[in-house]
C-alpha positions in Angstrom: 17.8 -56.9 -49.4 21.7 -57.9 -49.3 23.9 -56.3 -46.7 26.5 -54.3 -48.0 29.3 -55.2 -45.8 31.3 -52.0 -45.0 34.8 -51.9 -46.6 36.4 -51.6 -43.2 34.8 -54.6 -42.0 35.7 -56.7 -45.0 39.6 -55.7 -44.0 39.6 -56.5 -40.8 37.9 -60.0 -41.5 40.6 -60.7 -44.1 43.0 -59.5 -41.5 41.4 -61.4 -38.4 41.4 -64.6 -40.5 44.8 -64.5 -42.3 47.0 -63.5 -38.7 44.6 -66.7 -37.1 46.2 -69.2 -40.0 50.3 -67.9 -39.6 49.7 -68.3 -35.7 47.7 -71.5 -36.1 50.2 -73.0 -38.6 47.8 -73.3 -41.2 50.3 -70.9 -43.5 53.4 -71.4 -42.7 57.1 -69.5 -43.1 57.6 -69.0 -46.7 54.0 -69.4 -47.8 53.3 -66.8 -50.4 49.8 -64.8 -49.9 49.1 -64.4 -53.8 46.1 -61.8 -53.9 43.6 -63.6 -56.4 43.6 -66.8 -54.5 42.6 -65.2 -50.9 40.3 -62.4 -52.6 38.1 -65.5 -53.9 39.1 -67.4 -50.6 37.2 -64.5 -48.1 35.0 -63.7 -51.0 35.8 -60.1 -51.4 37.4 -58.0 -53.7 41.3 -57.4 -54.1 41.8 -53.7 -52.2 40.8 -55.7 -48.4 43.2 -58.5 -49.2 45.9 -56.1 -50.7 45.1 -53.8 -47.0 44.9 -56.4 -44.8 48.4 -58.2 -46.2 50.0 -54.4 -45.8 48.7 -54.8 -42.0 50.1 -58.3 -41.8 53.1 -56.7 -42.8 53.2 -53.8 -40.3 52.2 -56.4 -37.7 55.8 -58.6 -38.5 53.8 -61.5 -39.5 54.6 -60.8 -43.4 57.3 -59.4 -45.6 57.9 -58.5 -49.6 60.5 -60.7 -51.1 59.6 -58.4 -54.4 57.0 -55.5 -54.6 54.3 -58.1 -56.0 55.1 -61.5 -54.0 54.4 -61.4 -50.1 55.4 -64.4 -48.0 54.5 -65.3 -44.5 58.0 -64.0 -42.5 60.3 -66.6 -41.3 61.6 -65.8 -38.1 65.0 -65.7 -37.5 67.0 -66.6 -34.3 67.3 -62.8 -33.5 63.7 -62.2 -34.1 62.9 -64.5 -31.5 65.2 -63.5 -29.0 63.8 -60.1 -29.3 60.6 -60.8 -28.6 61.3 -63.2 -25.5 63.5 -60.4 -24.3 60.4 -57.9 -24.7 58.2 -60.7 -23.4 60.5 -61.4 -19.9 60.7 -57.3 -19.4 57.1 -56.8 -19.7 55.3 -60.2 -18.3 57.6 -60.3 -15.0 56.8 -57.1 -14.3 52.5 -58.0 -14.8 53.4 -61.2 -12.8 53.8 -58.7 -9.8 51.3 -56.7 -10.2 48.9 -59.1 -10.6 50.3 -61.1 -7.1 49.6 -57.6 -5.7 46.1 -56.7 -6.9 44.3 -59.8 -7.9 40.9 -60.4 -6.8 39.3 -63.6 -5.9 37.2 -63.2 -9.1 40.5 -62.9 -11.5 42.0 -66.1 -9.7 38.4 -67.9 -10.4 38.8 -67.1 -14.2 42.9 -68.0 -14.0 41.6 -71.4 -12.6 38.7 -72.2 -15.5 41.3 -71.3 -18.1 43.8 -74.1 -16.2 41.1 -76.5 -16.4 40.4 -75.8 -20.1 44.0 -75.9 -20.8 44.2 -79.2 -18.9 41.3 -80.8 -21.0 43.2 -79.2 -24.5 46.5 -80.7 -23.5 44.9 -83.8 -23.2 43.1 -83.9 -26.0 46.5 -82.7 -28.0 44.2 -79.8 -29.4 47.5 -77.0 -30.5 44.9 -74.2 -31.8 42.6 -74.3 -28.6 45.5 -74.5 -26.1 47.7 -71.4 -27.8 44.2 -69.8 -27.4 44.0 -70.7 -23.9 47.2 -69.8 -23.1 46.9 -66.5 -25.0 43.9 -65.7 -22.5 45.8 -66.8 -19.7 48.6 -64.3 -20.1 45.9 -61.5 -21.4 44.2 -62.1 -17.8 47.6 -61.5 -15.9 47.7 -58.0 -18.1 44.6 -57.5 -17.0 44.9 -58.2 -13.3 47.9 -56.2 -13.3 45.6 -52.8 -13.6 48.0 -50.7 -15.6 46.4 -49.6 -18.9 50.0 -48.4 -20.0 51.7 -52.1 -19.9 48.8 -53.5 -21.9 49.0 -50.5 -24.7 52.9 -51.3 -24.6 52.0 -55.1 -25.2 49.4 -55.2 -27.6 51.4 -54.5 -31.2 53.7 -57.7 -30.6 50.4 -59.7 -28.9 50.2 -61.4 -32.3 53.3 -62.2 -33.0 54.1 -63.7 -29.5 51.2 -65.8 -29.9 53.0 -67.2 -32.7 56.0 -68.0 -30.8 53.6 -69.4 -28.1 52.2 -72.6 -30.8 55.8 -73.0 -32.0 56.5 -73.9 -28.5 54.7 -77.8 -28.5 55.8 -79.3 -25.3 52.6 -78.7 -24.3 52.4 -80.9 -20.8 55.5 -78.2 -19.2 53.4 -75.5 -20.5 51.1 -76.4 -18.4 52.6 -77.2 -15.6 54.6 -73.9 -15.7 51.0 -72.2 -15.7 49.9 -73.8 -12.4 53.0 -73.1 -10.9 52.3 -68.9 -12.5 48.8 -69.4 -10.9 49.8 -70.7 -7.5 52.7 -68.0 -6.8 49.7 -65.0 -7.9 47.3 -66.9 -6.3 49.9 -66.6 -3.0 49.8 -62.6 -3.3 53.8 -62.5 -2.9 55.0 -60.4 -5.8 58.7 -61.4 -5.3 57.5 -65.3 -5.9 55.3 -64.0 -8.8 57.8 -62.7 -10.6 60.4 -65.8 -9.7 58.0 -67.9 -11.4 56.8 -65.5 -14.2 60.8 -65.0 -15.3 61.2 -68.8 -15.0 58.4 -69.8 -17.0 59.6 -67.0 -20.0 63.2 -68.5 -20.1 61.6 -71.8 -20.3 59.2 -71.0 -23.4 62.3 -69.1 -25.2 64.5 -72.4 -24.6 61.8 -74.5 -25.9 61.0 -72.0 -28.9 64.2 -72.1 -30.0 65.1 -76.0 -30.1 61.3 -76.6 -32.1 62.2 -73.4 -34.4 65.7 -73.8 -34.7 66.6 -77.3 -33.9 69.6 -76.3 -31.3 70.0 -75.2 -27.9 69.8 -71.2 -27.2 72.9 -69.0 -27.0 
């Protein structure tokens, strides 16, 4: 007997697999999402691929250029220093909590990721290192122990995930990372957030000249 998937599960796979392509790069700005084409893509009808592009939408990831033609957003130079400016507010202030109240088990996983990053940079594998990356900054929020700030985070997640594989000088990534890890690792909440503030400014700069082409205002 066939499994009936249920209707909300069919959305949220569309969903799940249409955000993964705009952050991997596999749509890109511009791209339009034409309904037929994805709905015999995923394999489902037209209502989860019409719901889940109305998510995309809400999510900042997509926008109507008409009422029936939806394109993948193209960020503009305000869009991104938004987000960085939401991104420094928010991640400096996990980068001292975490210093604070990390546990040698948090800094054992913080140290795996490293070493997967470090074997992903090497391999110059962009999909598996933004997914790295993403974990590594989702294991800060965690170690900073304040359900609020990771509520606050989660609806731009996505979208700064995005700006994170725009950002392709993957080698300084790194190295920022171990530097993040070290000053956590040192319990010193002051140095945390030195480094955390350093390492944000850093990604914005290099955001903007692979985005833009020119140095931040």
């Amino acid at each position: 007997m066939t499994k009936i998937e249920p209707l909300g599960a069919v959305r949220e796979r569309v969903l799940a697999g249409l955000r993964q392509d705009i952050i991997a790069g596999r749509l890109r700005p511009g791209d339009r999402l034409v309904e037929r084409e994805l709905a015999e893509r995923f394999e489902v009808s037209r209502v989860p691929v019409r719901e889940a592009v109305r998510a995309l939408v809400a999510e900042g990831f997509v926008l109507f250029e008409t009422p029936r033609r939806a394109v993948v957003r193209r960020l503009t130079p305000a869009d991104v220093k938004e987000l960085f400016e939401l991104r420094e507010a928010l991640e400096v202030y996990a980068a001292g909590l975490a210093a604070s109240r990390a546990t040698p088990e948090a800094l054992t996983e913080l140290r795996a990721l490293l070493r997967s990053a470090a074997d992903a940079t090497e391999a110059g594998d962009a999909e598996t290192i933004t997914d790295i990356n993403t974990r590594f900054h989702d294991r800060i929020l965690a170690m900073a122990g304040n359900s609020l700030l990771i509520s606050v985070m989660e609806p731009v997640d996505g979208r700064l995930r995005w700006l994170t594989r725009q950002n392709e000088e993957w080698p300084q990534l790194l190295t920022e990372h171990r530097e993040l890890y070290e000053a956590i690792a040192s319990g010193d909440p002051d140095r945390a957030r030195t480094h955390a503030l350093s390492h944000v400014r850093a990604n914005y700069r290099s955001t903007v000249r692979h985005l833009f082409g020119e140095e931040p205002a």
